[in-house]
HTML snippet that shows the backbone in 3Dmol.js (N, CA, C, O; Angstrom):
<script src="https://3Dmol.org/build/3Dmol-min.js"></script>
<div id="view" style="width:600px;height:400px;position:relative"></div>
<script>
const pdb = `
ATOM      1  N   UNK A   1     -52.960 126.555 -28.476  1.00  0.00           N
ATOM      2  CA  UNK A   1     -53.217 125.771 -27.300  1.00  0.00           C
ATOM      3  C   UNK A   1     -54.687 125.388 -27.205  1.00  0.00           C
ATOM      4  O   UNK A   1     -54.980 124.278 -26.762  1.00  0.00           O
ATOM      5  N   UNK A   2     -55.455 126.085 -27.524  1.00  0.00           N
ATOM      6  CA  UNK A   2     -57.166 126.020 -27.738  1.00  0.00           C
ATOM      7  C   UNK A   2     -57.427 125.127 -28.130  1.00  0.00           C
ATOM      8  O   UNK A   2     -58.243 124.427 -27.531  1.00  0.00           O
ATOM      9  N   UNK A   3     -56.789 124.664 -29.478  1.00  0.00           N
ATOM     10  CA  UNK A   3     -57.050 123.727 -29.954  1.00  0.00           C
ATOM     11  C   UNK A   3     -57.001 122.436 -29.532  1.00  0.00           C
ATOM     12  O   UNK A   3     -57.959 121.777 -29.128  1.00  0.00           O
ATOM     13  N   UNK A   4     -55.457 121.958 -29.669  1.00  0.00           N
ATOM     14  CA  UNK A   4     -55.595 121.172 -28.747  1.00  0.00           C
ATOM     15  C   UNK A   4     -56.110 120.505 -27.497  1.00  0.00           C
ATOM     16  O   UNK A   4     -56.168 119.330 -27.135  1.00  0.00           O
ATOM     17  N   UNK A   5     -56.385 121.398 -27.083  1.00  0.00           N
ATOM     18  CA  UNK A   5     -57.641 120.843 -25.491  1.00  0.00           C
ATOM     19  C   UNK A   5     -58.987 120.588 -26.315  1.00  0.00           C
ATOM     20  O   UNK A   5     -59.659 119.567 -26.168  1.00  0.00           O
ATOM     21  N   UNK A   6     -59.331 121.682 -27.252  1.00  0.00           N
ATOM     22  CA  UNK A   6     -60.442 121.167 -27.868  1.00  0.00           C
ATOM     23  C   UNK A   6     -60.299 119.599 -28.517  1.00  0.00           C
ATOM     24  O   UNK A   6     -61.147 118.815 -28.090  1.00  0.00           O
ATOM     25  N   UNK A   7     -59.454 119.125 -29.367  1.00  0.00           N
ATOM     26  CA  UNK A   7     -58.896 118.155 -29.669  1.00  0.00           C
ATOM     27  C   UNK A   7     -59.172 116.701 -28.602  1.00  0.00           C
ATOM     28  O   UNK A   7     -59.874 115.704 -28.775  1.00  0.00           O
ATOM     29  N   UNK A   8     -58.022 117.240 -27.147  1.00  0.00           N
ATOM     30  CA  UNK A   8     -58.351 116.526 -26.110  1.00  0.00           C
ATOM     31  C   UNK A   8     -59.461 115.956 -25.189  1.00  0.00           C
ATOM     32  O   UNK A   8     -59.553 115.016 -24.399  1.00  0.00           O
ATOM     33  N   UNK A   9     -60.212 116.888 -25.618  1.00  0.00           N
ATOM     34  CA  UNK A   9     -61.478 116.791 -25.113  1.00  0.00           C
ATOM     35  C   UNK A   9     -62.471 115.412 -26.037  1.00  0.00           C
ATOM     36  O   UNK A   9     -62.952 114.313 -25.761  1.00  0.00           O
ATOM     37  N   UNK A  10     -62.387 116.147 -26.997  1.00  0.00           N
ATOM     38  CA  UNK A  10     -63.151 115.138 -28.111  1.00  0.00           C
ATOM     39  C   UNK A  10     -62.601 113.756 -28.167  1.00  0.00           C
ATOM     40  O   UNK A  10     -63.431 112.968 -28.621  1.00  0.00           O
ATOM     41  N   UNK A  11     -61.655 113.306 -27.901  1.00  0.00           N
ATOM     42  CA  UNK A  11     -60.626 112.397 -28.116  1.00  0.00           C
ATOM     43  C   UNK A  11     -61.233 111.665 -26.593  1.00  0.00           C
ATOM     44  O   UNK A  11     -61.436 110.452 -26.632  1.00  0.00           O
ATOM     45  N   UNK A  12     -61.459 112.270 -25.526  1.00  0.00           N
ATOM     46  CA  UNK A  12     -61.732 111.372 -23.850  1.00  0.00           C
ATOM     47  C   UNK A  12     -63.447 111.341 -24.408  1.00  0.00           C
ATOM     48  O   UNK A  12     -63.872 110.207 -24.628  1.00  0.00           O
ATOM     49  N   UNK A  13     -64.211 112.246 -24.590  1.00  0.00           N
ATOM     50  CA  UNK A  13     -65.399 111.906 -24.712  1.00  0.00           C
ATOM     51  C   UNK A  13     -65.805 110.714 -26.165  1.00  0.00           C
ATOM     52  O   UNK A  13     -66.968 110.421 -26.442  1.00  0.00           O
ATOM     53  N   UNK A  14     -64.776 110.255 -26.812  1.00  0.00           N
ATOM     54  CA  UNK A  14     -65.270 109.498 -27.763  1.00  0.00           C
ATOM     55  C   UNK A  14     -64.833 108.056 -27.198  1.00  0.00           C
ATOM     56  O   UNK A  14     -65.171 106.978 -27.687  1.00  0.00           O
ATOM     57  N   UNK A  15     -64.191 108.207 -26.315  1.00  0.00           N
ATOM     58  CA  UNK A  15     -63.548 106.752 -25.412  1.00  0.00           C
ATOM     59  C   UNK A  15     -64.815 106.623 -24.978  1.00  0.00           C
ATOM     60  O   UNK A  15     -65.525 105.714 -25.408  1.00  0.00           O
ATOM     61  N   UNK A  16     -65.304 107.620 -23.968  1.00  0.00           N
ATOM     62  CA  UNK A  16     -66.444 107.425 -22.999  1.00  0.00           C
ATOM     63  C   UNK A  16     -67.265 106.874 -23.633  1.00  0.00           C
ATOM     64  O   UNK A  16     -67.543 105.784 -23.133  1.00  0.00           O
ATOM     65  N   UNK A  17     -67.984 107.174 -24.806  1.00  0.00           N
ATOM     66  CA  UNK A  17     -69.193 107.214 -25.868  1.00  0.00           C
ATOM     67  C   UNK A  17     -68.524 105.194 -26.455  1.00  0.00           C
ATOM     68  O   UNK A  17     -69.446 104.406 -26.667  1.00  0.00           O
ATOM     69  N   UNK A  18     -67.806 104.924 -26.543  1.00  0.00           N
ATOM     70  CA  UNK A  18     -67.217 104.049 -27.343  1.00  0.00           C
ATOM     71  C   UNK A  18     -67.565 102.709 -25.855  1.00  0.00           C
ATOM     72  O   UNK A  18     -67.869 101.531 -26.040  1.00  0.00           O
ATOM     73  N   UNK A  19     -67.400 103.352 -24.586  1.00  0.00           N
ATOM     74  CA  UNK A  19     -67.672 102.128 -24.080  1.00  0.00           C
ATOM     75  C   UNK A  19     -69.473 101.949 -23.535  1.00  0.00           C
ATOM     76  O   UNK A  19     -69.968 100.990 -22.944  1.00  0.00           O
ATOM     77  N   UNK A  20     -69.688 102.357 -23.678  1.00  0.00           N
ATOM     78  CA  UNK A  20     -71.563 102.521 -23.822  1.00  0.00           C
ATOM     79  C   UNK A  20     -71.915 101.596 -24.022  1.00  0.00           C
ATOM     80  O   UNK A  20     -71.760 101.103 -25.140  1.00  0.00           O
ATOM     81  N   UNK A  21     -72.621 100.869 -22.907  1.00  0.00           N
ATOM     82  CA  UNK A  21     -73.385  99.405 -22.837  1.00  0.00           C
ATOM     83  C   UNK A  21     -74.916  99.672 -23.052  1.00  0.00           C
ATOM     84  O   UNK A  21     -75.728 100.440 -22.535  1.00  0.00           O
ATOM     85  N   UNK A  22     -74.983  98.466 -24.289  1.00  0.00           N
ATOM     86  CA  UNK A  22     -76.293  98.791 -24.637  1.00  0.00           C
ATOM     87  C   UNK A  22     -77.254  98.827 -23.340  1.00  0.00           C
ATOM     88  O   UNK A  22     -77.088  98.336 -22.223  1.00  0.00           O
ATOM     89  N   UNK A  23     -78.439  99.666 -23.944  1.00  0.00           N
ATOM     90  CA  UNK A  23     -79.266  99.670 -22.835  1.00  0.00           C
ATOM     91  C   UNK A  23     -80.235  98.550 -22.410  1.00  0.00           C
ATOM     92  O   UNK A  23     -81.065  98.684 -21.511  1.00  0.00           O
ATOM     93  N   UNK A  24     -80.059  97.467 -23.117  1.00  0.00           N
ATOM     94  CA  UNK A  24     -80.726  96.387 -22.869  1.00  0.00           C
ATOM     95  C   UNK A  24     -80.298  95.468 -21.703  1.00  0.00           C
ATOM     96  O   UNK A  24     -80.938  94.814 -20.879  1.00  0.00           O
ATOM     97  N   UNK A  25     -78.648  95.709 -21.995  1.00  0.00           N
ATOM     98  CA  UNK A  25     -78.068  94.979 -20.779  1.00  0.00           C
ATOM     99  C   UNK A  25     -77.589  95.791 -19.414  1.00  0.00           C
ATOM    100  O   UNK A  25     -76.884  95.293 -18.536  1.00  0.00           O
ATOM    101  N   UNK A  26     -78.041  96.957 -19.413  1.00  0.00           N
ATOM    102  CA  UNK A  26     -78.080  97.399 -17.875  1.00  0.00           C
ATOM    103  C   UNK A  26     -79.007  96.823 -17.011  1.00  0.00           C
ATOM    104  O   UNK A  26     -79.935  96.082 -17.334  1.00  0.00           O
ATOM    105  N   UNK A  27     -78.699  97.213 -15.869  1.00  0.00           N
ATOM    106  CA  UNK A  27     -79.698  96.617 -14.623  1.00  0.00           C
ATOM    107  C   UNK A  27     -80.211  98.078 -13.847  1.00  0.00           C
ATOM    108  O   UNK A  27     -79.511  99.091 -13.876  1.00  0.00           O
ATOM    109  N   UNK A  28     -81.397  98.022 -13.227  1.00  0.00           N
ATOM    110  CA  UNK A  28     -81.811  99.360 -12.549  1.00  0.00           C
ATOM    111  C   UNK A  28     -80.749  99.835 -11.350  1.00  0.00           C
ATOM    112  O   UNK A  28     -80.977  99.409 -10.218  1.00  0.00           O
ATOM    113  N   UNK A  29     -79.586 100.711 -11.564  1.00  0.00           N
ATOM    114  CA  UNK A  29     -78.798 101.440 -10.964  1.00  0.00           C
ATOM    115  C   UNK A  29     -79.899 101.746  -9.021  1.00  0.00           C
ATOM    116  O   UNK A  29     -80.984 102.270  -8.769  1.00  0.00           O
ATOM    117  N   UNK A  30     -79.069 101.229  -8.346  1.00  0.00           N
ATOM    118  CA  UNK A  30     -79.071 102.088  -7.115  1.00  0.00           C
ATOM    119  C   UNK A  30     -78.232 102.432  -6.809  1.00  0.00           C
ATOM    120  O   UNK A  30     -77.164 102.183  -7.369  1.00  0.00           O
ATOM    121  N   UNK A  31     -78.398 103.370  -5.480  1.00  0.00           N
ATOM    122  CA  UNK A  31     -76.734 103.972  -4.412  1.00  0.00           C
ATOM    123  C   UNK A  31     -76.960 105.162  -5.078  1.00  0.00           C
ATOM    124  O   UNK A  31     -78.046 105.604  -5.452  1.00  0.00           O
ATOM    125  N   UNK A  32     -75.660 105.743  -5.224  1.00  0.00           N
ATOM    126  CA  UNK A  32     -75.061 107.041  -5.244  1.00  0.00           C
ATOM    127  C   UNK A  32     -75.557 107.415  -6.742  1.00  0.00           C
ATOM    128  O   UNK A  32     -75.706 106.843  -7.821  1.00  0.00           O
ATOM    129  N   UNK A  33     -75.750 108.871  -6.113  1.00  0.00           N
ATOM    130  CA  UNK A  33     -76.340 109.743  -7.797  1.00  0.00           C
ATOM    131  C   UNK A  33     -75.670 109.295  -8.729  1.00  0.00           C
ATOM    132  O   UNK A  33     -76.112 108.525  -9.581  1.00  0.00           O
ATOM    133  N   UNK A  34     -74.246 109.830  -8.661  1.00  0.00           N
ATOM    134  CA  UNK A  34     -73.255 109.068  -9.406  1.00  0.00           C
ATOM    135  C   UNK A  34     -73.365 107.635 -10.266  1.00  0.00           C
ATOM    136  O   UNK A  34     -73.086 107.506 -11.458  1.00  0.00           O
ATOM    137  N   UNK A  35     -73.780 106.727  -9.477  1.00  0.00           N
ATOM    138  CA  UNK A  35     -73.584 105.223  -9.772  1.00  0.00           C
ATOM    139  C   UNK A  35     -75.374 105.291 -10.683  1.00  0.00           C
ATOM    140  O   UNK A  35     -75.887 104.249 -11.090  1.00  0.00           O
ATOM    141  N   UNK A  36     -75.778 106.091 -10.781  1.00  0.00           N
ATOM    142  CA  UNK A  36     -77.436 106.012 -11.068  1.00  0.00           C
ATOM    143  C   UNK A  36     -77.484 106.764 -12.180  1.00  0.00           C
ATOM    144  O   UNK A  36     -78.518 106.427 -12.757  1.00  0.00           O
ATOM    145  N   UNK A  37     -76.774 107.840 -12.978  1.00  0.00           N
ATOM    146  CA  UNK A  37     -76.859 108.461 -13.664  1.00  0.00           C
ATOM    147  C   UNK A  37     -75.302 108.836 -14.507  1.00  0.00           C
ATOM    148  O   UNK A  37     -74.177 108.667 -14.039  1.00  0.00           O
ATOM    149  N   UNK A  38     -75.673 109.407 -15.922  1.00  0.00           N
ATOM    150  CA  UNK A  38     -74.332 109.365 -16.667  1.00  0.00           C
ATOM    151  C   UNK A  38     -74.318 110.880 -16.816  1.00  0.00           C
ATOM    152  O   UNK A  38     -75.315 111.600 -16.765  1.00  0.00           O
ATOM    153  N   UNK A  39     -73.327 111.187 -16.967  1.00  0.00           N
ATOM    154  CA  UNK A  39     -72.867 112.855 -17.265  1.00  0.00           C
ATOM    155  C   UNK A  39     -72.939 112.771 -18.574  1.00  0.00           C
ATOM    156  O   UNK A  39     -72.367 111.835 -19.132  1.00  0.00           O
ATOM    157  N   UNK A  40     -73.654 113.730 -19.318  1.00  0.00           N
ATOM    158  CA  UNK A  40     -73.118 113.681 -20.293  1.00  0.00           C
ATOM    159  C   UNK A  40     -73.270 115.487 -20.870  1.00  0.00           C
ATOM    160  O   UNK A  40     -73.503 116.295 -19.971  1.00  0.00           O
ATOM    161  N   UNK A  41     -73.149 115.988 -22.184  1.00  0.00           N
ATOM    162  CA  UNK A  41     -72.924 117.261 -22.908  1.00  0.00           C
ATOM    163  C   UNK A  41     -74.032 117.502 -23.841  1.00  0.00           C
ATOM    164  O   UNK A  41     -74.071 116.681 -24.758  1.00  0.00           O
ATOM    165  N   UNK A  42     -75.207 118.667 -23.861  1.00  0.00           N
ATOM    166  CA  UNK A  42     -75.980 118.990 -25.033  1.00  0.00           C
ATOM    167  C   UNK A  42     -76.117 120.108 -25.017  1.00  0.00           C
ATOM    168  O   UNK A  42     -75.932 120.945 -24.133  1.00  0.00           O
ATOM    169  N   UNK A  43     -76.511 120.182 -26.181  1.00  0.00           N
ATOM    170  CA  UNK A  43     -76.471 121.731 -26.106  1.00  0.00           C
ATOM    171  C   UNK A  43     -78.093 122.342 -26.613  1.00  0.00           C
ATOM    172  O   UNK A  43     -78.361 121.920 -27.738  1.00  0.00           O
ATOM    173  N   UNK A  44     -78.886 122.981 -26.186  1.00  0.00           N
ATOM    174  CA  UNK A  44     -80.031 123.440 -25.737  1.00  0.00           C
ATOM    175  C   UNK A  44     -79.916 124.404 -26.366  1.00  0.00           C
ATOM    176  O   UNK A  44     -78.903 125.096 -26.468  1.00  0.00           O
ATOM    177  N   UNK A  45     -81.231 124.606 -27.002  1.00  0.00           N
ATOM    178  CA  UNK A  45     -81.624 126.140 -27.901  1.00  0.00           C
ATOM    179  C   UNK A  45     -81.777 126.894 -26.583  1.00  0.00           C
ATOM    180  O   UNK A  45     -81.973 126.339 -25.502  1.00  0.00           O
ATOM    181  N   UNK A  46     -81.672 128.192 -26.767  1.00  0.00           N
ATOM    182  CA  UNK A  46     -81.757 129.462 -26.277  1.00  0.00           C
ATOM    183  C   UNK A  46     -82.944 129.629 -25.312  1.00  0.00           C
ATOM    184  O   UNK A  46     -82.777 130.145 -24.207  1.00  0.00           O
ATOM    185  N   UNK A  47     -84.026 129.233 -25.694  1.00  0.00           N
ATOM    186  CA  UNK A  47     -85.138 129.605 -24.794  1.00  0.00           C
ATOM    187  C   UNK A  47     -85.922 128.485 -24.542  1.00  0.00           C
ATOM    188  O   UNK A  47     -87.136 128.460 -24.340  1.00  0.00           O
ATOM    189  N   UNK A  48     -84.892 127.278 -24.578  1.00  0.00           N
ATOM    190  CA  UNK A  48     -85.635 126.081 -23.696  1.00  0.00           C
ATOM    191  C   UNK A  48     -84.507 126.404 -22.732  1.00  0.00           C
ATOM    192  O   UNK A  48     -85.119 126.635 -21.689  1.00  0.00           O
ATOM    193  N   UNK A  49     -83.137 126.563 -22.461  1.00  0.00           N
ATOM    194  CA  UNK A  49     -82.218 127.057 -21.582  1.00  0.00           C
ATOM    195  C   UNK A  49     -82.800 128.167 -20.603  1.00  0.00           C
ATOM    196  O   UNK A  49     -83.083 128.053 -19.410  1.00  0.00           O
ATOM    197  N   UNK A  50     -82.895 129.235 -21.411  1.00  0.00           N
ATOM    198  CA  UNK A  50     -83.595 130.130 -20.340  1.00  0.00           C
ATOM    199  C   UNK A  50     -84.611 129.739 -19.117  1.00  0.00           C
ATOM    200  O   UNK A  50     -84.549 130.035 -17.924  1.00  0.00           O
ATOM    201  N   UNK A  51     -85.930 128.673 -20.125  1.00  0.00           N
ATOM    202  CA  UNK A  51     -86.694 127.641 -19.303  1.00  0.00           C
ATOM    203  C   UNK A  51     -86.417 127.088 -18.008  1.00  0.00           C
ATOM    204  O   UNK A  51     -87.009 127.203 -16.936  1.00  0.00           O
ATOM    205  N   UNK A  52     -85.253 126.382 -18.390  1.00  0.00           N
ATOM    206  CA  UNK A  52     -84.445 125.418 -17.753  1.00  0.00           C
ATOM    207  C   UNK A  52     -83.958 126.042 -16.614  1.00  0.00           C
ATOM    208  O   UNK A  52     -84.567 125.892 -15.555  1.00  0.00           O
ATOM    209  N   UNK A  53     -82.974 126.704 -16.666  1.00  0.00           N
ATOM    210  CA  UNK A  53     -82.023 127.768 -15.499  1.00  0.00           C
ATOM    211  C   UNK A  53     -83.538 128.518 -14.674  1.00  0.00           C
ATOM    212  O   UNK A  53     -83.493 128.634 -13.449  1.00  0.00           O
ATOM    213  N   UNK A  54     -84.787 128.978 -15.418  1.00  0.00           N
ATOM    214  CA  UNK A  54     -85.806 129.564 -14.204  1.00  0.00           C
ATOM    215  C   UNK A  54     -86.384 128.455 -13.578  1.00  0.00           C
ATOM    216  O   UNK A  54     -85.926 128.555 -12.440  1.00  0.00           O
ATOM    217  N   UNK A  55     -86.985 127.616 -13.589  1.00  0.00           N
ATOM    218  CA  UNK A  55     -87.142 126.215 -12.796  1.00  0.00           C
ATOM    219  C   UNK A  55     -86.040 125.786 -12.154  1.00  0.00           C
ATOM    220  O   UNK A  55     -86.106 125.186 -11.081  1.00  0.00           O
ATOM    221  N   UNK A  56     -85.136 126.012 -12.651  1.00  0.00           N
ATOM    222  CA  UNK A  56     -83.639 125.411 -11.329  1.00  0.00           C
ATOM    223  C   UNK A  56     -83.538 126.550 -10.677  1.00  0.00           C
ATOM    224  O   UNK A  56     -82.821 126.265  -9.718  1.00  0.00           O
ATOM    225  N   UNK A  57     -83.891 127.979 -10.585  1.00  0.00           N
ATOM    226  CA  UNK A  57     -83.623 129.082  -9.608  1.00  0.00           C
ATOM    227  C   UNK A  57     -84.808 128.712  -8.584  1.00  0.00           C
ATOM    228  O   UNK A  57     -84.865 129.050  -7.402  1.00  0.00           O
ATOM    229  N   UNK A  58     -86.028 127.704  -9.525  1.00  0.00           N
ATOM    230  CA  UNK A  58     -87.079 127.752  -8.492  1.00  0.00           C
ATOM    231  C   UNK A  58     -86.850 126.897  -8.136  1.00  0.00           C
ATOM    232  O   UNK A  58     -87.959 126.363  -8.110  1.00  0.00           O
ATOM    233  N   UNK A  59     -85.740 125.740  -7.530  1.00  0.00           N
ATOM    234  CA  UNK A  59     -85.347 124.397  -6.920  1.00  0.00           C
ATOM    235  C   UNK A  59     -85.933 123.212  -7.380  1.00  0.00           C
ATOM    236  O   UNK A  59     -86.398 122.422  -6.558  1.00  0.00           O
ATOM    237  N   UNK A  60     -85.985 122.921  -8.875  1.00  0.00           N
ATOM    238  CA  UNK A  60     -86.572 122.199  -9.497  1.00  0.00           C
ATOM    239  C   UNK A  60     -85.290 121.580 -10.457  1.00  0.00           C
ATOM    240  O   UNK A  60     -84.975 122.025 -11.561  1.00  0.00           O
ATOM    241  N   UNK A  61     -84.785 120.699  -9.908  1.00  0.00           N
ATOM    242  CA  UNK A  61     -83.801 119.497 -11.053  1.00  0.00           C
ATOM    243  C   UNK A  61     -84.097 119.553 -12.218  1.00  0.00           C
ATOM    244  O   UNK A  61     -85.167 119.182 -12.700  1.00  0.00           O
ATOM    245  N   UNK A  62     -82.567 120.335 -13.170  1.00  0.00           N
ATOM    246  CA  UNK A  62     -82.183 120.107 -13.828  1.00  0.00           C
ATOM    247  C   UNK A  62     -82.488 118.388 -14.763  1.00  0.00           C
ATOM    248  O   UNK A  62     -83.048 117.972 -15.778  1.00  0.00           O
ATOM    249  N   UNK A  63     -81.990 118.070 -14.038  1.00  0.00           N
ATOM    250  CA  UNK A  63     -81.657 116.524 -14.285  1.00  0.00           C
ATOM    251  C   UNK A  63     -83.291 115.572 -14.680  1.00  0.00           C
ATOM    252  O   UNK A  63     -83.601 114.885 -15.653  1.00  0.00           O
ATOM    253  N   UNK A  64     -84.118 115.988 -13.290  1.00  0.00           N
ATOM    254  CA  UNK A  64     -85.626 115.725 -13.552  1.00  0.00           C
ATOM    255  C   UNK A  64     -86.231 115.944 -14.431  1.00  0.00           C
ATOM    256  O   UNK A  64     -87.133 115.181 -14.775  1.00  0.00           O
ATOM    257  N   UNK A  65     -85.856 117.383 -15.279  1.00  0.00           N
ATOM    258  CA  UNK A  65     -86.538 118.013 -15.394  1.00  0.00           C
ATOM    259  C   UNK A  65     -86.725 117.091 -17.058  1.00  0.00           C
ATOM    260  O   UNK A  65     -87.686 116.937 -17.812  1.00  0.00           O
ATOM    261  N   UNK A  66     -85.194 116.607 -17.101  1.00  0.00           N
ATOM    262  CA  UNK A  66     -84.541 116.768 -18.781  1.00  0.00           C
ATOM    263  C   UNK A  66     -85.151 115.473 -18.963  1.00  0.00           C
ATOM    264  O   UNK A  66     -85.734 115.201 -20.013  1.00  0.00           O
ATOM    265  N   UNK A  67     -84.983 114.068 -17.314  1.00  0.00           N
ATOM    266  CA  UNK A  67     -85.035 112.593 -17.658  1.00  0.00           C
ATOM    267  C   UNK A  67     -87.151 112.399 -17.868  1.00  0.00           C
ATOM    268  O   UNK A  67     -87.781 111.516 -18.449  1.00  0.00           O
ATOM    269  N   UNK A  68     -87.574 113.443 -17.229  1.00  0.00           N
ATOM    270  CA  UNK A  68     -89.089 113.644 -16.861  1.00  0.00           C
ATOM    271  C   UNK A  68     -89.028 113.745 -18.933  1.00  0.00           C
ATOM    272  O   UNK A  68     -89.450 112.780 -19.570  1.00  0.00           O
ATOM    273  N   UNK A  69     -88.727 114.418 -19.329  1.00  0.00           N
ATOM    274  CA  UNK A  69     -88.808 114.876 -20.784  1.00  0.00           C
ATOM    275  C   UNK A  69     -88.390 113.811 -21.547  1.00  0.00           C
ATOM    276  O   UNK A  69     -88.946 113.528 -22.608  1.00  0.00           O
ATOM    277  N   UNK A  70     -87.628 113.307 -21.182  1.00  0.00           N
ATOM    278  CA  UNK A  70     -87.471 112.100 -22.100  1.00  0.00           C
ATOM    279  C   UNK A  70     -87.991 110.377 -22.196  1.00  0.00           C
ATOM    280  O   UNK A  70     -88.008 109.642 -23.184  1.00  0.00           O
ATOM    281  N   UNK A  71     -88.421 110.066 -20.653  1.00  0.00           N
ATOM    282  CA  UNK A  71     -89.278 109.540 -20.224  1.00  0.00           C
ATOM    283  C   UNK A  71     -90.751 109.664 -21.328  1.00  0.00           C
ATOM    284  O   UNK A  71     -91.123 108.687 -21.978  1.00  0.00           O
ATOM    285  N   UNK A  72     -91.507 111.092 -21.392  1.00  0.00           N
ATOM    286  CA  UNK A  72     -92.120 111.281 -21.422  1.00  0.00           C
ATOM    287  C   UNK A  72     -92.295 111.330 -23.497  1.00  0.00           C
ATOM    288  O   UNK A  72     -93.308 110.881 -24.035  1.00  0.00           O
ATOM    289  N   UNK A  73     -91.333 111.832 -24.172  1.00  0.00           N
ATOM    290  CA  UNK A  73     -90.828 111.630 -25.638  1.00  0.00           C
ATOM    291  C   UNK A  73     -91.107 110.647 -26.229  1.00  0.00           C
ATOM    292  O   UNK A  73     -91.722 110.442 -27.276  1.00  0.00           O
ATOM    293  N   UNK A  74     -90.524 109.891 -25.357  1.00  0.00           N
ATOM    294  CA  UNK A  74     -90.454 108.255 -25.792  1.00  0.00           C
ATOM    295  C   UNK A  74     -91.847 107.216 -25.740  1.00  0.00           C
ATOM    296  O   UNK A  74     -92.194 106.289 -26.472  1.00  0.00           O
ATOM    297  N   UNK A  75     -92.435 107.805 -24.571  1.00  0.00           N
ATOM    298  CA  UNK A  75     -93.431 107.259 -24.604  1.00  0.00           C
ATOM    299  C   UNK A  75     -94.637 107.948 -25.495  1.00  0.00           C
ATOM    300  O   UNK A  75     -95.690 107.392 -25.806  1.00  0.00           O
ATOM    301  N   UNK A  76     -94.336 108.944 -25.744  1.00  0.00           N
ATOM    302  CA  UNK A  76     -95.564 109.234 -26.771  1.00  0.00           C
ATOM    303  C   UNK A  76     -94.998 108.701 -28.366  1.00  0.00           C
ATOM    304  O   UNK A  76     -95.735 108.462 -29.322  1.00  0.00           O
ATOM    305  N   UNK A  77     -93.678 108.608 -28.348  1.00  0.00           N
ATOM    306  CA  UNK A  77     -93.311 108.059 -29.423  1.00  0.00           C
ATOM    307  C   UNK A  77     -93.840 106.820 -30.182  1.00  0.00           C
ATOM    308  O   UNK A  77     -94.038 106.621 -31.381  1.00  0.00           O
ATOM    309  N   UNK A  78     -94.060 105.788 -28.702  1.00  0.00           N
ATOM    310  CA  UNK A  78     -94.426 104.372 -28.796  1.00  0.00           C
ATOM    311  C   UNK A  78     -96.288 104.479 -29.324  1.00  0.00           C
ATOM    312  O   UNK A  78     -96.980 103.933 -30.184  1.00  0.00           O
ATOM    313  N   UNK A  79     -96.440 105.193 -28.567  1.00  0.00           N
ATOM    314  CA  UNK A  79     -97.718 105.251 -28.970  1.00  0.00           C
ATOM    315  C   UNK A  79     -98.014 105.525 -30.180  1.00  0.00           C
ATOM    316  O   UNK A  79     -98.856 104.714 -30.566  1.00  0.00           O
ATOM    317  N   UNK A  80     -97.664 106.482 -31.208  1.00  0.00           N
ATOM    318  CA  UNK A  80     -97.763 106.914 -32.557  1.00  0.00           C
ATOM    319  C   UNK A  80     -97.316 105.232 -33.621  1.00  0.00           C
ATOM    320  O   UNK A  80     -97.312 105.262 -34.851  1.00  0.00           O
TER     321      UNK A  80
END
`;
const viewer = $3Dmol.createViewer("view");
viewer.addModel(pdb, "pdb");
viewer.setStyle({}, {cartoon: {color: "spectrum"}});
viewer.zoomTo();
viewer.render();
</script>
């Protein structure tokens, strides 16, 4: 049975992934968190997690914390 859900799973998240509009043609999202942001799945080494979960005990977004980081990636990227 494991399997299969594992199966199922992979099978809805490759739909999701499959309809992915480039990012050129989005527009700046307002309204609802929801309508502003995408869910998505990663998986985090061990002691950037640990990181992560003590800044969210100290009421500090998850979410901020990850888009602040990638925001921030990218732009040093451009620069190099």
């Amino acid at each position: 049975m494991g399997m299969r859900k594992l199966w199922d799973s992979k099978q809805k998240l490759e739909r999701i992934n499959s309809q992915a509009v480039q990012v050129d043609q989005r527009r700046v999202p307002r309204g609802k968190f929801e309508e502003r942001h995408r869910r998505i799945t990663i998986y985090l080494e061990w002691d950037l997690y640990d990181k992560l979960q003590e800044r969210r005990i100290e009421g500090i977004s998850q979410t901020r914390v990850i888009n602040d980081a990638l925001r921030c990636f990218w732009k040093n990227e451009l620069v190099k």
